[in-house]
C-alpha positions as a printed NumPy array, in Angstrom:
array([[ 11.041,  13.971,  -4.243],
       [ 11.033,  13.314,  -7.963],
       [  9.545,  15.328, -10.3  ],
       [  8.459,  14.718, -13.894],
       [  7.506,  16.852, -17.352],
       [  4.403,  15.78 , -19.256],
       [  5.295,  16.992, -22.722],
       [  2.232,  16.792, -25.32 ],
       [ -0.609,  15.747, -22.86 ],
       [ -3.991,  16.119, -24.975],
       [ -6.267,  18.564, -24.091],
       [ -9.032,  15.775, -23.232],
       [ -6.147,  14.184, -20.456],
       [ -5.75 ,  17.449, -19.431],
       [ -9.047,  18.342, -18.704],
       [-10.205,  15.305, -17.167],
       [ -6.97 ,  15.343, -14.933],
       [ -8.2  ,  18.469, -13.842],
       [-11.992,  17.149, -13.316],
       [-10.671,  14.867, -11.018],
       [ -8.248,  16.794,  -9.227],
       [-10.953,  19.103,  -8.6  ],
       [-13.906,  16.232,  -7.752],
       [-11.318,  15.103,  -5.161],
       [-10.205,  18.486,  -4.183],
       [ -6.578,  18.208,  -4.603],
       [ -3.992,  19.481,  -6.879],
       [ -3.388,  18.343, -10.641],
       [ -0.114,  17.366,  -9.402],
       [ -1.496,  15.146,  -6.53 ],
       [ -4.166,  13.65 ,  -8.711],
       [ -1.187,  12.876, -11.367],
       [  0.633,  11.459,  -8.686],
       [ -2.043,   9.505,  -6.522],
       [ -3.477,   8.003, -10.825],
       [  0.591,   6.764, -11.034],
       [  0.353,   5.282,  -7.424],
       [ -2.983,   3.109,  -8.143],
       [ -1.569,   1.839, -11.892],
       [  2.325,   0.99 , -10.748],
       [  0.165,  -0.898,  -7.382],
       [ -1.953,  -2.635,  -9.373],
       [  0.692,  -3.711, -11.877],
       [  3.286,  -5.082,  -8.373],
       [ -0.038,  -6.722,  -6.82 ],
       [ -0.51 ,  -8.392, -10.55 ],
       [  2.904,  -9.875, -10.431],
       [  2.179, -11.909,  -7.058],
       [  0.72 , -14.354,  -6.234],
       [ -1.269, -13.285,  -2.932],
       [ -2.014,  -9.532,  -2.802],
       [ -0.121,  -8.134,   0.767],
       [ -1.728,  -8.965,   4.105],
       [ -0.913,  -8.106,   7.631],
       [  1.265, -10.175,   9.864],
       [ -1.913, -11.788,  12.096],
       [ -3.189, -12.619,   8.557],
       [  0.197, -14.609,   7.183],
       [  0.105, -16.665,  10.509],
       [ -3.607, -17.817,  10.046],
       [ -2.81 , -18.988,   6.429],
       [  0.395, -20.633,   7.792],
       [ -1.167, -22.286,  10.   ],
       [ -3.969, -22.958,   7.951],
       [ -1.439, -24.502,   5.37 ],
       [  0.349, -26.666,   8.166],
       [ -2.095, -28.09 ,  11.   ],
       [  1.036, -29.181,  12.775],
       [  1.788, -25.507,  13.851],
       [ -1.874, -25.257,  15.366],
       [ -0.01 , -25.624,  19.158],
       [  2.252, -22.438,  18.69 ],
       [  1.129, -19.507,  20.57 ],
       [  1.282, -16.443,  18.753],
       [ -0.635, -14.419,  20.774],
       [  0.982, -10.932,  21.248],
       [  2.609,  -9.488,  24.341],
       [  0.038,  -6.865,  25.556],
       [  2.755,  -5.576,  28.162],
       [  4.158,  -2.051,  27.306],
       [  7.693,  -2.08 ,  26.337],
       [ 10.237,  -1.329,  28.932],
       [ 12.281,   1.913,  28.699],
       [ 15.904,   1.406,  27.75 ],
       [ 19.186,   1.632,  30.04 ],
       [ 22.481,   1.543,  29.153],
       [ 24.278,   0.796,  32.312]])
């Protein structure tokens, strides 16, 4: 894990870093860390054009997008997986 120095933080940062660590009841550090989390995320999810989705969500929209892949079954295999062998 990284770590980082905050040199010259204002007193008014300070304090409301530690208001919210405390609202939340975690650390300063973990506020700090969850606050740089939520900005860098925002900023990624900025830069595309569709925020992330799940996999069962991506094959609605491709289908969706091309009616010609309507016929595909993409149902998923409910059967537990099989334990391995190697002989």
């Amino acid at each position: 894990m990284n770590a980082i120095t905050l040199r010259n933080l204002s007193d008014e940062a300070s304090r409301a870093l530690e208001a919210r660590a405390e609202q939340n009841g975690t650390t300063v550090e973990a506020e700090a860390e969850l606050i740089l989390q939520e900005i860098l995320g925002k900023k990624a999810d900025a830069e595309d054009d569709e925020p992330e989705v799940g996999l069962g969500t991506a094959l609605r929209r491709l289908c969706e997008k091309f009616p010609e892949l309507a016929d595909i079954d993409f149902s998923r295999d409910q059967a537990p997986a099989g334990s391995v062998s190697f002989e």
